[in-house]
Phi, psi and omega in degrees: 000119175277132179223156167222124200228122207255151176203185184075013195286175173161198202220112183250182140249154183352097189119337197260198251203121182223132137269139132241149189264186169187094184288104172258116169215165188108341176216158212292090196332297188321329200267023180220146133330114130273149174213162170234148172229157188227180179196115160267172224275162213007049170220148196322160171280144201233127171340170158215290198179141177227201221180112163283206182280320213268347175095012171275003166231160154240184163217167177200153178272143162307337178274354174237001170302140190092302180291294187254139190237110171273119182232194202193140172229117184257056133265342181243359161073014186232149183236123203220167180199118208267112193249151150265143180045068192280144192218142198329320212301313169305317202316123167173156149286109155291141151241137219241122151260169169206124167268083243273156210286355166225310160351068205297317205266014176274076144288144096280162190229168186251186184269324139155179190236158155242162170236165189214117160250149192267109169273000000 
């Protein structure tokens, strides 16, 4: 059974600073995409950032270039994201997925974390 399970989310203020983890097991870490996505409240779930398998590329949405940095320790099965200069704008639920890097129907979503930025 595969689970992804997010953790680090809280209620930061403006400016400050969050990890988040995203703990993966059941399935063969290396061979999937992370990516993380978020979603504030009555608005679409929105792209953040992904990390390949091996963590030698990421990508980002524009609104977090600069800020936030995705990385990945696949000995620890784990995928993380580090935001900075955090802005109200951030306040949402993350969520962490994995994607299997040919495998189109291997997905999972973790259940999210939430963040709460303060201004």
């Amino acid at each position: 059974q595969v689970q992804l399970v997010e953790s680090g989310g809280g209620l930061v203020q403006s400016g400050g600073s969050l990890r988040l983890s995203c703990a993966a097991s059941g399935l063969t870490f290396r061979d999937y995409v992370m990516r993380w996505f978020r979603q504030a409240p009555g608005k679409e779930r929105q792209f953040v950032g992904s990390i390949s398998r091996l963590g030698g590329q990421t990508d980002y949405a524009d609104s977090v270039k600069g800020r936030f940095t995705i990385s990945r320790a696949n000995a620890k099965t784990t995928v993380y994201l580090q935001m900075n200069s955090l802005k109200p704008e951030d306040t949402a639920v993350y969520y962490c997925s994995a994607a299997h890097f040919y495998r189109s129907e291997l997905q999972y979503w973790g259940q999210g974390t939430q963040v709460t930025v303060s201004s």
